[in-house]
Biopython code that builds the backbone (N, CA, C, O; Angstrom):
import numpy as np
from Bio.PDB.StructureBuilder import StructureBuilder

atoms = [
    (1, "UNK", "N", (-6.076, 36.199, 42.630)),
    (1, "UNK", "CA", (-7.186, 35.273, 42.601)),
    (1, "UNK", "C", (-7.644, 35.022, 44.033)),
    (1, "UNK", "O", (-6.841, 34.909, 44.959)),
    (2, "UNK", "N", (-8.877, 34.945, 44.170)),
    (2, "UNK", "CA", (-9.431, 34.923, 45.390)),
    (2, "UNK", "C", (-10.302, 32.995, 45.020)),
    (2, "UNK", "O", (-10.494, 32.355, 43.987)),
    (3, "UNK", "N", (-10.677, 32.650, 46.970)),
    (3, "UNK", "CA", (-11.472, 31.429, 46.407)),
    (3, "UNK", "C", (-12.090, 31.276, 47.773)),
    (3, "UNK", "O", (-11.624, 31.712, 48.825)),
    (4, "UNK", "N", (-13.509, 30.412, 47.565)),
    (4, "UNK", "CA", (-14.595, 30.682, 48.742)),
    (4, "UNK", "C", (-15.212, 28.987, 48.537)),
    (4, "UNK", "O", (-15.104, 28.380, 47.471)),
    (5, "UNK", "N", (-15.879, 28.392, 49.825)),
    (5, "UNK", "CA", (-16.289, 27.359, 49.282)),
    (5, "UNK", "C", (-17.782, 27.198, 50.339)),
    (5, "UNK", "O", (-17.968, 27.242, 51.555)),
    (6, "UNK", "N", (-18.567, 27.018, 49.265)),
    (6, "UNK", "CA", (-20.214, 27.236, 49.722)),
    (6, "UNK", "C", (-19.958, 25.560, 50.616)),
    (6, "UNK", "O", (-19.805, 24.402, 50.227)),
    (7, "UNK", "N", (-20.017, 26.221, 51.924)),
    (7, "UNK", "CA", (-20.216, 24.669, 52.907)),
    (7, "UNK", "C", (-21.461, 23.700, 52.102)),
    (7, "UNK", "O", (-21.319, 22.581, 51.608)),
    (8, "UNK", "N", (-22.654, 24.517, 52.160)),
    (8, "UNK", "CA", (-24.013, 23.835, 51.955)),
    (8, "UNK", "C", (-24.030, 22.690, 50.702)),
    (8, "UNK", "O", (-24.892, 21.813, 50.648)),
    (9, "UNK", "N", (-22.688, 22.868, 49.466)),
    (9, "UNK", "CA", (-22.559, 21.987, 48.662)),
    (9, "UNK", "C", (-21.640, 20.885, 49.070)),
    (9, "UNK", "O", (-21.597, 19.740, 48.619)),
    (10, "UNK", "N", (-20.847, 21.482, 50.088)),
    (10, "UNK", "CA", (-19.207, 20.415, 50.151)),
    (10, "UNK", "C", (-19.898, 18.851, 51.069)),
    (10, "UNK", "O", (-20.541, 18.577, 52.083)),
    (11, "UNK", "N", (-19.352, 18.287, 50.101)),
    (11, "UNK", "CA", (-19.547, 16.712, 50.434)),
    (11, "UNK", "C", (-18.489, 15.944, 51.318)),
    (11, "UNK", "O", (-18.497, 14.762, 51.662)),
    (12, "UNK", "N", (-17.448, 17.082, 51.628)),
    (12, "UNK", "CA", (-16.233, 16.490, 52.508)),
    (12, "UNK", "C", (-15.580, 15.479, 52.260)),
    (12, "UNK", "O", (-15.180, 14.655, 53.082)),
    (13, "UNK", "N", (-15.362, 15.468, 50.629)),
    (13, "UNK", "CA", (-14.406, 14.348, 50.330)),
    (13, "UNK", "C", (-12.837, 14.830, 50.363)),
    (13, "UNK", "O", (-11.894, 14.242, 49.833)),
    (14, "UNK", "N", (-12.794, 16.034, 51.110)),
    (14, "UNK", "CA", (-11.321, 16.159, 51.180)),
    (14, "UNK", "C", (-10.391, 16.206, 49.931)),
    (14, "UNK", "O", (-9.199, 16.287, 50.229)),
    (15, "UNK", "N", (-10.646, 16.177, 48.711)),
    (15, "UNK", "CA", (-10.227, 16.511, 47.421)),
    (15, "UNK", "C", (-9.331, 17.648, 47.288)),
    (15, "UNK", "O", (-8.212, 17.664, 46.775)),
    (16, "UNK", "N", (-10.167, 18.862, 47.974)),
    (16, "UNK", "CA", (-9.126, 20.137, 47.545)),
    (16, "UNK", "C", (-8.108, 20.222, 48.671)),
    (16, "UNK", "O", (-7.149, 20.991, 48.732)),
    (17, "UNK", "N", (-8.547, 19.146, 49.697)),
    (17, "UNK", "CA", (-6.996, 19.251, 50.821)),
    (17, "UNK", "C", (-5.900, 18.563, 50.413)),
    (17, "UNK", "O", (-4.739, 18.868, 50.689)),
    (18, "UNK", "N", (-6.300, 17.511, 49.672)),
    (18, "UNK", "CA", (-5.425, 16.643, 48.669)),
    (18, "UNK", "C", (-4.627, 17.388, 47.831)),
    (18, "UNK", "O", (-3.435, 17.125, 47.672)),
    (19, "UNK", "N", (-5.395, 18.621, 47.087)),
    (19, "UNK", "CA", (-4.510, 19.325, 46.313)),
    (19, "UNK", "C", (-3.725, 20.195, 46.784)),
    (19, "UNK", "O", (-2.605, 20.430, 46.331)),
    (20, "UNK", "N", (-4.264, 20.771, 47.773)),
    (20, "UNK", "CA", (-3.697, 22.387, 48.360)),
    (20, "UNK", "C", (-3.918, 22.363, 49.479)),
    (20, "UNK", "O", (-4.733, 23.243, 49.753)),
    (21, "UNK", "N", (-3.529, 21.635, 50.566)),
    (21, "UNK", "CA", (-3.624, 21.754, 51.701)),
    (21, "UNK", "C", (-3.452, 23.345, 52.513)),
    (21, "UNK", "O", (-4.148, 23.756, 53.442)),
    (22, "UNK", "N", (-2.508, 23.931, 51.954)),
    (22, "UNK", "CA", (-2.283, 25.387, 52.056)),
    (22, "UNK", "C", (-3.401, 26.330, 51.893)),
    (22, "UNK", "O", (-3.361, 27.468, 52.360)),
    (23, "UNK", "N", (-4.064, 26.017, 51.454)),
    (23, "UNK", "CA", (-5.568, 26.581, 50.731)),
    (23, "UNK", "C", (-7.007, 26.215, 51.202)),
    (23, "UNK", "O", (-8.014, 26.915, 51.094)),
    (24, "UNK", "N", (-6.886, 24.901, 51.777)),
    (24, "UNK", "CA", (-8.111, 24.614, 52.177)),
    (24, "UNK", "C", (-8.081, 23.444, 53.429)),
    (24, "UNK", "O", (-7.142, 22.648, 53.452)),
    (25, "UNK", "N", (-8.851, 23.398, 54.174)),
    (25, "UNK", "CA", (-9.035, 22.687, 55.636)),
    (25, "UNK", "C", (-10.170, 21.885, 55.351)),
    (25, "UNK", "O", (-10.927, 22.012, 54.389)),
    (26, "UNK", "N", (-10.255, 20.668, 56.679)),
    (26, "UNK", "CA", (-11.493, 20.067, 56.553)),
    (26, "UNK", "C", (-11.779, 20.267, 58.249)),
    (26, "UNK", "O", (-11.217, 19.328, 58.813)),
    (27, "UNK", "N", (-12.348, 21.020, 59.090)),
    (27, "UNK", "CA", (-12.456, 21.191, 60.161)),
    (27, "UNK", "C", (-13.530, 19.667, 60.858)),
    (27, "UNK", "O", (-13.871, 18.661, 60.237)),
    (28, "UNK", "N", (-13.872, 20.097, 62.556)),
    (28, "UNK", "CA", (-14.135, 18.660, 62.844)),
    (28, "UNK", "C", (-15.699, 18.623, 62.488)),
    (28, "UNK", "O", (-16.302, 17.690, 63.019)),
    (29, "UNK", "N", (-16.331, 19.341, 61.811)),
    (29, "UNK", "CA", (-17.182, 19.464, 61.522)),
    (29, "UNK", "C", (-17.743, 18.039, 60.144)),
    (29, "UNK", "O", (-18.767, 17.358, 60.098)),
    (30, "UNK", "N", (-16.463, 18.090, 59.173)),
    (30, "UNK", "CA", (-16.056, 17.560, 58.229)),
    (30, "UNK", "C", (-16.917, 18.198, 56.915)),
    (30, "UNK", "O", (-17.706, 17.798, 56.059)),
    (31, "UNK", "N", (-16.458, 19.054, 57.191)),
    (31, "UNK", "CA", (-16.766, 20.274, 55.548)),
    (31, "UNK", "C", (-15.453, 20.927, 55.457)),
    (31, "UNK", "O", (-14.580, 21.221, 56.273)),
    (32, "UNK", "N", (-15.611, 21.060, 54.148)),
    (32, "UNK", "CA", (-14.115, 21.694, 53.838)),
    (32, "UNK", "C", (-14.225, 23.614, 54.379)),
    (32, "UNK", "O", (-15.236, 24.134, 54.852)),
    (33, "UNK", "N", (-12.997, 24.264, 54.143)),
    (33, "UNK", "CA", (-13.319, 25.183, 54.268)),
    (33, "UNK", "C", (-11.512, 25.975, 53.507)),
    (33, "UNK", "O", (-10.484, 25.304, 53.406)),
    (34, "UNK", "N", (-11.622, 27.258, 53.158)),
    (34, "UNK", "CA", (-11.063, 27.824, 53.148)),
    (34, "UNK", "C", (-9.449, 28.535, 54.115)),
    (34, "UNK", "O", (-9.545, 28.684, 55.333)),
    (35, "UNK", "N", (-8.616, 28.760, 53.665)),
    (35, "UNK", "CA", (-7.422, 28.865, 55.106)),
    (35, "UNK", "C", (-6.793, 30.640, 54.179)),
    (35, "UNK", "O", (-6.883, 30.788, 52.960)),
    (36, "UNK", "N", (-6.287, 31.598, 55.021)),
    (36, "UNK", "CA", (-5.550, 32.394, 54.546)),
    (36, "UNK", "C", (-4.691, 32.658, 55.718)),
    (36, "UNK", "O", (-5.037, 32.849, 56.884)),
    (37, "UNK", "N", (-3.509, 32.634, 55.199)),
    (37, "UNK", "CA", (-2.239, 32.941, 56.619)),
    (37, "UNK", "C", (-2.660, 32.401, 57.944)),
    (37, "UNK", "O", (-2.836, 33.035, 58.984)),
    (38, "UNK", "N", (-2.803, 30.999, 57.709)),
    (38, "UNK", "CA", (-3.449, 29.777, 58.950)),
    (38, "UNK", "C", (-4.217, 30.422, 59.584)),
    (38, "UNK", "O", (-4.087, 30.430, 60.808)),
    (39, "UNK", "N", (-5.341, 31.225, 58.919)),
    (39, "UNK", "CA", (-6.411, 31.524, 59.688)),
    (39, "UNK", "C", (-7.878, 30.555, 58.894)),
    (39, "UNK", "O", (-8.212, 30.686, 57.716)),
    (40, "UNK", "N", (-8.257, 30.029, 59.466)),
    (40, "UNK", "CA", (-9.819, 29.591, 58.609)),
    (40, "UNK", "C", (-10.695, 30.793, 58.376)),
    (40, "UNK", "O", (-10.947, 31.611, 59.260)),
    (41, "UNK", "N", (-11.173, 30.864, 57.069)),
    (41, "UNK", "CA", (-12.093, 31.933, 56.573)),
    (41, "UNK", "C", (-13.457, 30.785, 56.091)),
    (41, "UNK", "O", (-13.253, 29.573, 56.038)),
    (42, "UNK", "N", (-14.800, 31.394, 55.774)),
    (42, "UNK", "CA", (-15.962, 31.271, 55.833)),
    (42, "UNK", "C", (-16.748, 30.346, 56.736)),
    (42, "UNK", "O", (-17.545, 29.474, 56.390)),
    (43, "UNK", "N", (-16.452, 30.626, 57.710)),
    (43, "UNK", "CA", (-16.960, 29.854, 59.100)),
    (43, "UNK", "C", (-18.188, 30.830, 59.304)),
    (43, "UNK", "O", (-17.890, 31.803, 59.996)),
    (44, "UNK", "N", (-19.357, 30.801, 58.912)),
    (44, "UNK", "CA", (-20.224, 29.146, 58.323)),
    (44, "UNK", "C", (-20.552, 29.267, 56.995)),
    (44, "UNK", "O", (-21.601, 28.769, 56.589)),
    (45, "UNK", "N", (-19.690, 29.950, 56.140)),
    (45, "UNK", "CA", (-19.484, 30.132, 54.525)),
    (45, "UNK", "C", (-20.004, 31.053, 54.112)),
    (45, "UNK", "O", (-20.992, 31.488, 54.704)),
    (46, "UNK", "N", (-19.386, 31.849, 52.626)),
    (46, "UNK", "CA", (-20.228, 32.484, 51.742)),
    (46, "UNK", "C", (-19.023, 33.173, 51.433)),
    (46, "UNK", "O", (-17.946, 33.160, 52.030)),
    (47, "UNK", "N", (-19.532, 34.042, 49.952)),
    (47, "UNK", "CA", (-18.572, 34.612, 49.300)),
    (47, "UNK", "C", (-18.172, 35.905, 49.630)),
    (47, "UNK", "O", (-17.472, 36.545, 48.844)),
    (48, "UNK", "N", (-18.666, 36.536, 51.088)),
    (48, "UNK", "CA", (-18.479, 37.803, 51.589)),
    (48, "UNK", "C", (-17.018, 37.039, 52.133)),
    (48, "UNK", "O", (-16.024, 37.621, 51.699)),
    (49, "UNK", "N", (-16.779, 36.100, 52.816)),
    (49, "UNK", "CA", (-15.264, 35.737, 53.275)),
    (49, "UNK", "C", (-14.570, 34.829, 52.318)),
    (49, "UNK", "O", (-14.571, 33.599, 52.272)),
    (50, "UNK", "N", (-13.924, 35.792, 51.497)),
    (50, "UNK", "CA", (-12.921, 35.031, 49.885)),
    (50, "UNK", "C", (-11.441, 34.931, 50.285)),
    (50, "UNK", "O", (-10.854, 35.993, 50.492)),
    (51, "UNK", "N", (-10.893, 33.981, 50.395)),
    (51, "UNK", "CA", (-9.342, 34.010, 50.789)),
    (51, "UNK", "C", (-8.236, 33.886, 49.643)),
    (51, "UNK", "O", (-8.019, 32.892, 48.949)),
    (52, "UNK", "N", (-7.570, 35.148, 49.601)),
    (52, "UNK", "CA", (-6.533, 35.598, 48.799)),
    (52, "UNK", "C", (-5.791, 34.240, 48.602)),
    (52, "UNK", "O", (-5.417, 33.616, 49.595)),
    (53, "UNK", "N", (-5.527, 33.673, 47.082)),
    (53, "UNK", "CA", (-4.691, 32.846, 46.954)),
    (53, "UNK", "C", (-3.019, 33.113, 46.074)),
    (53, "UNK", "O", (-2.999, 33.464, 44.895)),
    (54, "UNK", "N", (-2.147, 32.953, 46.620)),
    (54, "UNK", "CA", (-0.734, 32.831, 46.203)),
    (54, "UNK", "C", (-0.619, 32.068, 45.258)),
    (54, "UNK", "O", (-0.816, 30.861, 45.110)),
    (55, "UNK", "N", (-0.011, 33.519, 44.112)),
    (55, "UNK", "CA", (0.590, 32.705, 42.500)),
    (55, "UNK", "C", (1.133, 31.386, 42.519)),
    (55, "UNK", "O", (1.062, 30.643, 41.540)),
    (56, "UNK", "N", (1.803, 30.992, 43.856)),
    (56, "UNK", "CA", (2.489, 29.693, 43.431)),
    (56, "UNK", "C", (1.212, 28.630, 43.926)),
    (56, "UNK", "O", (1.431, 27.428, 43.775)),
    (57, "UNK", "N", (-0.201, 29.082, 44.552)),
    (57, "UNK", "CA", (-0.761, 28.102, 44.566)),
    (57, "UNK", "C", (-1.619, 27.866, 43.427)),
    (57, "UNK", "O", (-1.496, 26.690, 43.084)),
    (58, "UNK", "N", (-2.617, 28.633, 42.540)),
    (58, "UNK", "CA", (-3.289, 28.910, 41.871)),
    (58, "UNK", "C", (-3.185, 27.706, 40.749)),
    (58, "UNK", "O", (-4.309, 27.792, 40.254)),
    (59, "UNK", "N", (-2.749, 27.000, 40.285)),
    (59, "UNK", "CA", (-2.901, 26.261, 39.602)),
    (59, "UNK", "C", (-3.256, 24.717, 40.590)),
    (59, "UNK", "O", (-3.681, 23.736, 39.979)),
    (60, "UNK", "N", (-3.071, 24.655, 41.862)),
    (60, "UNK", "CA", (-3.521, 23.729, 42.708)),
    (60, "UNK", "C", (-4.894, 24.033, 43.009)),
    (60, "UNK", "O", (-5.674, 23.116, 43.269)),
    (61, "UNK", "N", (-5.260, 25.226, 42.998)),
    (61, "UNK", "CA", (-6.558, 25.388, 43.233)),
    (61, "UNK", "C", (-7.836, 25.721, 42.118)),
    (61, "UNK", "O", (-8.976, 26.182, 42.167)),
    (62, "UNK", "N", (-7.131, 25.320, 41.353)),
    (62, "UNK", "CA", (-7.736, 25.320, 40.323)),
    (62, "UNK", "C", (-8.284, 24.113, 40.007)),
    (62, "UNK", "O", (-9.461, 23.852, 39.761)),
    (63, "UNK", "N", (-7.094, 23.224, 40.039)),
    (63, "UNK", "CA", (-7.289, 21.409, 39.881)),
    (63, "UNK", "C", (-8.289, 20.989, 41.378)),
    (63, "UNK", "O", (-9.055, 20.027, 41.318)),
    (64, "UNK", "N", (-8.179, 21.730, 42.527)),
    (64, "UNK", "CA", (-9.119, 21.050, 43.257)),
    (64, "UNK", "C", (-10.502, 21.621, 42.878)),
    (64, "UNK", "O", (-11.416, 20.807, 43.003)),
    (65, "UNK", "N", (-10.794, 22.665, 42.506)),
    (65, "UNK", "CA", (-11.748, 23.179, 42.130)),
    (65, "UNK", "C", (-12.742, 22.357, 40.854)),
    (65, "UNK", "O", (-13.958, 22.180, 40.784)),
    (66, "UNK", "N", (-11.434, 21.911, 39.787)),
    (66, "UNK", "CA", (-12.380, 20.753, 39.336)),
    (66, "UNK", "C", (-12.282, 19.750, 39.562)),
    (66, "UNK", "O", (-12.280, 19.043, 38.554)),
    (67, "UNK", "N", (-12.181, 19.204, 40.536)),
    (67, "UNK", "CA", (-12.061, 17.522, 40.636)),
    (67, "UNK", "C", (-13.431, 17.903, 42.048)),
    (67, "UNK", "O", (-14.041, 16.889, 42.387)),
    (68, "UNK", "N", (-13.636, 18.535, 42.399)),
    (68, "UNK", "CA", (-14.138, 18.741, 43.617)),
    (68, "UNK", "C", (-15.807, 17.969, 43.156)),
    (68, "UNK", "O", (-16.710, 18.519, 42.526)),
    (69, "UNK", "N", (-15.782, 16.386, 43.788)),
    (69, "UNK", "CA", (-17.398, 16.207, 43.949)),
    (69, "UNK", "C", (-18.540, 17.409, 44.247)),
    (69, "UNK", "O", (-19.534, 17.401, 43.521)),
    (70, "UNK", "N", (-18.441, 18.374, 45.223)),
    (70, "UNK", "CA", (-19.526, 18.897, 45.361)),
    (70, "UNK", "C", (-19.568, 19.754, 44.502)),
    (70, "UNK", "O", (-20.763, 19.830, 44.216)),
    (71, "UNK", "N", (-19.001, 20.483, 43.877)),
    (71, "UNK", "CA", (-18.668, 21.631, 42.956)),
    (71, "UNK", "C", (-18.999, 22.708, 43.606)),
    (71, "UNK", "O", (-19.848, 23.474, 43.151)),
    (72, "UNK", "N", (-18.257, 22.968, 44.990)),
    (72, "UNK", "CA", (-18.375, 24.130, 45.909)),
    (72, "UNK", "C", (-17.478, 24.825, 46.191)),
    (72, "UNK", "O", (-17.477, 25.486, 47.229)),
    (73, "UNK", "N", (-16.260, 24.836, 45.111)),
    (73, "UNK", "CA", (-15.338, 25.730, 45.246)),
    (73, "UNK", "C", (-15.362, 26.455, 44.441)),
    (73, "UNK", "O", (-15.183, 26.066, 43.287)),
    (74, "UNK", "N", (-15.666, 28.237, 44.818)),
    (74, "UNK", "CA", (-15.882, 29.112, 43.862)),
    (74, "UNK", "C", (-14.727, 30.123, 43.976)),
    (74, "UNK", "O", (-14.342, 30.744, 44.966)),
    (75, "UNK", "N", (-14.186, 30.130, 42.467)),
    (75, "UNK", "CA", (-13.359, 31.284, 42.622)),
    (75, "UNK", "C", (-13.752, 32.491, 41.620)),
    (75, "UNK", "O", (-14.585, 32.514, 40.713)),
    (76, "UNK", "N", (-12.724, 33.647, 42.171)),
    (76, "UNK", "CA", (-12.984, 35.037, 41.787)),
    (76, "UNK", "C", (-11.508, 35.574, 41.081)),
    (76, "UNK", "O", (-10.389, 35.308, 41.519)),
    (77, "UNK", "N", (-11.777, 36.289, 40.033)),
    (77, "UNK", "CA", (-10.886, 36.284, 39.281)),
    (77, "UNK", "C", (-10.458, 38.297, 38.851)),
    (77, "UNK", "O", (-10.921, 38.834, 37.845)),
    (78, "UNK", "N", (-9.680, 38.932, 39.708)),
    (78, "UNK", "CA", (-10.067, 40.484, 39.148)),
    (78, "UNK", "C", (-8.820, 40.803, 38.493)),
    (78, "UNK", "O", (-7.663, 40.479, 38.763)),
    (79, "UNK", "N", (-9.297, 41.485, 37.604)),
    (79, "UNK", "CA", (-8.622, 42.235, 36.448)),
    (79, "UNK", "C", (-8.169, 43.508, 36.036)),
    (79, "UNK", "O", (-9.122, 44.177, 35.635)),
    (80, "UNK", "N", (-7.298, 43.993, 35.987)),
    (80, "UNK", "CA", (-5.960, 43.426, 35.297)),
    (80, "UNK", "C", (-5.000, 42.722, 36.690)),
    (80, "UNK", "O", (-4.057, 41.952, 36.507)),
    (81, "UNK", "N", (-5.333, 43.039, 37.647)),
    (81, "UNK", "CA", (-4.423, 42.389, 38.732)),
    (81, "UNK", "C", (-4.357, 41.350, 38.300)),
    (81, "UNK", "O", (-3.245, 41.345, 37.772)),
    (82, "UNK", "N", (-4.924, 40.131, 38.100)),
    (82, "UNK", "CA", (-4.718, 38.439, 37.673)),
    (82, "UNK", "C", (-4.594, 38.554, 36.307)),
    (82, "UNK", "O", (-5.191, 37.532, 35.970)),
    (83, "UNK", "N", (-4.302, 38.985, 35.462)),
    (83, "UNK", "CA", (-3.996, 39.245, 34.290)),
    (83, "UNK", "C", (-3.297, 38.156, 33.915)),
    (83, "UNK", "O", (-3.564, 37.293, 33.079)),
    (84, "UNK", "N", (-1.627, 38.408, 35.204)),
    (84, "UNK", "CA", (-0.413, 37.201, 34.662)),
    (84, "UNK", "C", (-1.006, 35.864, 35.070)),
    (84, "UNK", "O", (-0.019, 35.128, 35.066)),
    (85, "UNK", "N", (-1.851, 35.275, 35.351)),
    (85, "UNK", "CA", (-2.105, 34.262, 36.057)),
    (85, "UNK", "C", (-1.812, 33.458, 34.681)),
    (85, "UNK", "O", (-2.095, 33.847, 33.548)),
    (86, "UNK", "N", (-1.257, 32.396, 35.001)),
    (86, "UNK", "CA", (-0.595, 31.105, 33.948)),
    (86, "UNK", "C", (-1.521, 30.075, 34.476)),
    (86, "UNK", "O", (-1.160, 29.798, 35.620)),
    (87, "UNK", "N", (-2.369, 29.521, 34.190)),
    (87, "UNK", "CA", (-3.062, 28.295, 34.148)),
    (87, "UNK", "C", (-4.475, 27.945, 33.513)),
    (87, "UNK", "O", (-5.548, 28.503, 33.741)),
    (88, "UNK", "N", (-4.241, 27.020, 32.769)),
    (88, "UNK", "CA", (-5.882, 26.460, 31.863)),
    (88, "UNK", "C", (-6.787, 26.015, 33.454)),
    (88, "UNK", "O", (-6.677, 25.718, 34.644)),
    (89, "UNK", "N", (-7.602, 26.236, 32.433)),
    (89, "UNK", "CA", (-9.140, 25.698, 33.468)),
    (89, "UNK", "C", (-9.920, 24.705, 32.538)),
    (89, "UNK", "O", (-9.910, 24.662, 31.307)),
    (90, "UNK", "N", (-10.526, 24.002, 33.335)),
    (90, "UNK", "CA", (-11.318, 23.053, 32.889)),
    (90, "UNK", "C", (-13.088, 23.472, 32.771)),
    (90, "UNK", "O", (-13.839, 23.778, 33.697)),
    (91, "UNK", "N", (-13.441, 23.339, 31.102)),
    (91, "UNK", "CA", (-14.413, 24.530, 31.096)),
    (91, "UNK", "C", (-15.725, 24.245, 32.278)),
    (91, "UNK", "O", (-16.499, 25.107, 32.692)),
    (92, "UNK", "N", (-15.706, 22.821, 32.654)),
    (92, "UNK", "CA", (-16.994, 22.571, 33.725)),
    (92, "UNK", "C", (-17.039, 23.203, 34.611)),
    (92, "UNK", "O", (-18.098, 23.248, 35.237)),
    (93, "UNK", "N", (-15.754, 24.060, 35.100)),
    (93, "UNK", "CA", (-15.988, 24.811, 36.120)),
    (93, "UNK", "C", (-16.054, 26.528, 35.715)),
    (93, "UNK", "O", (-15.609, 27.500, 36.326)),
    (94, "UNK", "N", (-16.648, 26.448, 34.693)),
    (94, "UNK", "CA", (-16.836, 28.128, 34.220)),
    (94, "UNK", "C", (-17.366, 28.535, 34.964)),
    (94, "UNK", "O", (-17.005, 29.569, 35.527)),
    (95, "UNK", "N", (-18.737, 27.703, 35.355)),
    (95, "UNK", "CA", (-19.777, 28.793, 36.051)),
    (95, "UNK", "C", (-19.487, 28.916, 37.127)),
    (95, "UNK", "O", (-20.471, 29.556, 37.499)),
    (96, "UNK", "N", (-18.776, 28.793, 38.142)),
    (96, "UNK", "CA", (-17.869, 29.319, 39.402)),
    (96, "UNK", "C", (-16.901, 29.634, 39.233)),
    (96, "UNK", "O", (-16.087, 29.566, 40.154)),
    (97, "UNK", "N", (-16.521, 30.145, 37.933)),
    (97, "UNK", "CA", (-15.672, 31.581, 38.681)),
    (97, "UNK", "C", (-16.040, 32.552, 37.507)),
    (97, "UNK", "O", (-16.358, 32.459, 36.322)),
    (98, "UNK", "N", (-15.837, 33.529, 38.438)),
    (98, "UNK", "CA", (-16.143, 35.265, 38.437)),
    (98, "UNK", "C", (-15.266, 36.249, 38.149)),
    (98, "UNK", "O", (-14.590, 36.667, 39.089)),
    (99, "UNK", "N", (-15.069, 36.852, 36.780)),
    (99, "UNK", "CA", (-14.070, 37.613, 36.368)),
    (99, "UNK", "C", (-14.799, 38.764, 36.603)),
    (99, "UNK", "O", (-15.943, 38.967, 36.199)),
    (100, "UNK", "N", (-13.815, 39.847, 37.558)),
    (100, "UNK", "CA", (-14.466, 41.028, 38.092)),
    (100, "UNK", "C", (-13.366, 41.825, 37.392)),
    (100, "UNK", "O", (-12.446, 41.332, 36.740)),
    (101, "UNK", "N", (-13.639, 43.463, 37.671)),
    (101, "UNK", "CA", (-13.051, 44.710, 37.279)),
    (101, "UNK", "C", (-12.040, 44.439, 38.345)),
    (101, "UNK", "O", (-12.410, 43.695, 39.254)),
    (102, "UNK", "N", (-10.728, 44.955, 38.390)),
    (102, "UNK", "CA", (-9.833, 45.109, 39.893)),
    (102, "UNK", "C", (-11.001, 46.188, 40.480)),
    (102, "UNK", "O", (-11.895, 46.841, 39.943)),
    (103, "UNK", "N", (-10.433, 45.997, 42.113)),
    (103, "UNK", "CA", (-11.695, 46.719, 42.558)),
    (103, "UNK", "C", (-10.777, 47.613, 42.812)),
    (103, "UNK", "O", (-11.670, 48.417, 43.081)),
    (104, "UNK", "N", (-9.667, 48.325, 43.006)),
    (104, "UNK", "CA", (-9.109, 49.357, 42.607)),
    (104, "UNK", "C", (-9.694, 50.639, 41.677)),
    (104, "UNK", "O", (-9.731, 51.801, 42.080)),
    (105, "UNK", "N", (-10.153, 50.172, 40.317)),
    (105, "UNK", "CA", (-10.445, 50.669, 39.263)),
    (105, "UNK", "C", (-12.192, 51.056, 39.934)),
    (105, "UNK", "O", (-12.685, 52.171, 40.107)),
    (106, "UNK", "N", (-12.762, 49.803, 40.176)),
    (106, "UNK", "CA", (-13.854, 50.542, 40.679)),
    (106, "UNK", "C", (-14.576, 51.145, 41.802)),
    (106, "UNK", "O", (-15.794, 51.310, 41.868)),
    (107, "UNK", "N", (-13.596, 51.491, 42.779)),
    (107, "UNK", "CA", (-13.466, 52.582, 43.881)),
    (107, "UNK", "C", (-12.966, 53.601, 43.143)),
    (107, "UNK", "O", (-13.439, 54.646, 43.590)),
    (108, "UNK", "N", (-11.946, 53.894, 41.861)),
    (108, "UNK", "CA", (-11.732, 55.156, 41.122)),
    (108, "UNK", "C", (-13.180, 55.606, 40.642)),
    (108, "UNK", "O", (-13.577, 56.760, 40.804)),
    (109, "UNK", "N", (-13.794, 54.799, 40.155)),
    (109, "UNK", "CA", (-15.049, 55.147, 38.877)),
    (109, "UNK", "C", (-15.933, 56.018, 39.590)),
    (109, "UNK", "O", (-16.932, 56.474, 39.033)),
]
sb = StructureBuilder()
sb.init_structure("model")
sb.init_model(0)
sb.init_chain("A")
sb.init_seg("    ")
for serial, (resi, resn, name, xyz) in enumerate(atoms, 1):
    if name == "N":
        sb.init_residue(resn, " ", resi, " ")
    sb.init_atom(name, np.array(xyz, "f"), 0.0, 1.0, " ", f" {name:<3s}", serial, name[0])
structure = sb.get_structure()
């Protein structure tokens, strides 16, 4: 599972740092942002920079994803790789996220 967060919506209530600090930053800017292996990713946002999230976080980022006031955390979902993923979603946040082909399969095609 991958996850990206459109600055231009985030309201900087710090919500998904609450959940997953591991996962997401609020820089001094005060917009949230994305973290992978303590690096900050989408500095100044978009879904070309998606940061790989860890099975043991994925259900934290899921819950910040819906509790999130701005509704600017978008995740990406590819398949069969996330296949095992264990966690319900809350359907308000359907329309941000994105069940793709593994992109494995479609560099074969």
């Amino acid at each position: 599972m991958r996850v990206w967060i459109d600055q231009d919506l985030c309201t900087g209530d710090g919500l998904c740092v609450d959940h997953c600090h591991d996962v997401f930053t609020i820089l001094e800017d005060g917009i949230a942002y994305v973290v992978e292996d303590n690096q900050v990713l989408n500095d100044p946002g978009s879904s070309g920079s998606l940061a790989q999230v860890r099975q043991r976080h994925v259900p934290d980022v899921i819950k910040a994803a819906e509790v999130c006031p701005g509704e600017c955390i978008f995740i990406e979902i590819d398949t069969p790789r996330d296949a095992d993923l264990d966690g319900e979603v809350d359907g308000r946040i359907a329309a941000r996220i994105d069940i793709r082909a593994d992109l494995d399969d479609e560099a074969a095609a």
